[in-house]
C-alpha positions in Angstrom: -41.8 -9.2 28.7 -38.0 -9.9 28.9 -35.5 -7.8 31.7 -33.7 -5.4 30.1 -30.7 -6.7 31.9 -31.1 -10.3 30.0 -31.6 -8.7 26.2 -28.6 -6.1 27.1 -26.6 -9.6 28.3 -27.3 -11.1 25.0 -27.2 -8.1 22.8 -23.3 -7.2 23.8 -21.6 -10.0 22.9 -23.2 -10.0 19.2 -22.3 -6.1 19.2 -19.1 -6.5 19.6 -18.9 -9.8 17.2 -20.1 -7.3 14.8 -17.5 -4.6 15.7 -14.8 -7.0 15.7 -15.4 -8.6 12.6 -16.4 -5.1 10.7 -12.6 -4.1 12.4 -10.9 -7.4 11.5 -11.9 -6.5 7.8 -11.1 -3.4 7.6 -7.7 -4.1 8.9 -7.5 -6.8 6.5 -8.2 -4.3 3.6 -6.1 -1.6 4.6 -3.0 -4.6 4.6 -3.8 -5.5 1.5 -4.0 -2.0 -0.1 -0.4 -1.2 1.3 0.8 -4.5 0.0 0.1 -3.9 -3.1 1.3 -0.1 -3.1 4.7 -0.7 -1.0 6.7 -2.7 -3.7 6.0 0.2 -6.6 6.8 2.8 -4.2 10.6 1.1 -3.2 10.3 0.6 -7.5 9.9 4.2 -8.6 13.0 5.6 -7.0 15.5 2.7 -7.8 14.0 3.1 -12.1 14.6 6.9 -11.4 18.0 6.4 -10.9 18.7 3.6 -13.2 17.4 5.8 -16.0 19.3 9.3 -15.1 22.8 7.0 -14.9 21.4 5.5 -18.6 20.6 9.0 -19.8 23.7 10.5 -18.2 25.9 8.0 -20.1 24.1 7.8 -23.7 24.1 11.7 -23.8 27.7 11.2 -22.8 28.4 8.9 -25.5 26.5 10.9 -28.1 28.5 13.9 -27.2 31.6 12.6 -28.1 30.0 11.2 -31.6 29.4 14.7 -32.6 33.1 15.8 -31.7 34.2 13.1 -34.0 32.4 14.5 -37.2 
């Protein structure tokens, strides 16, 4: 029957391959999730604004049709 001290020498390292590699991808996920969230939340606010100035100046324009009639 093996030492407990020799299985416990060869049983760490290939815990903490396994932790690593489970925390490696979940790192790995977590970049790729805010990758592909990141660019539509700088999007969102910069289309807010260009359509409130596009709004603001056809419902200008349209104003001054009506005075015209």
């Amino acid at each position: 029957m093996p030492s407990p001290r020799f299985t416990l020498r060869r049983c760490v390292p290939e815990m903490l391959k396994k932790t690593s590699d489970f925390l490696e991808d979940d790192a790995r996920h977590k970049i790729q999730v805010i990758s592909k969230l990141l660019p539509i939340l700088f999007f969102l606010p910069i289309a807010g604004f260009v359509g409130y100035i596009i709004i603001s100046m056809g419902s200008s324009i349209f104003s001054g049709l009506d005075s015209i009639k």
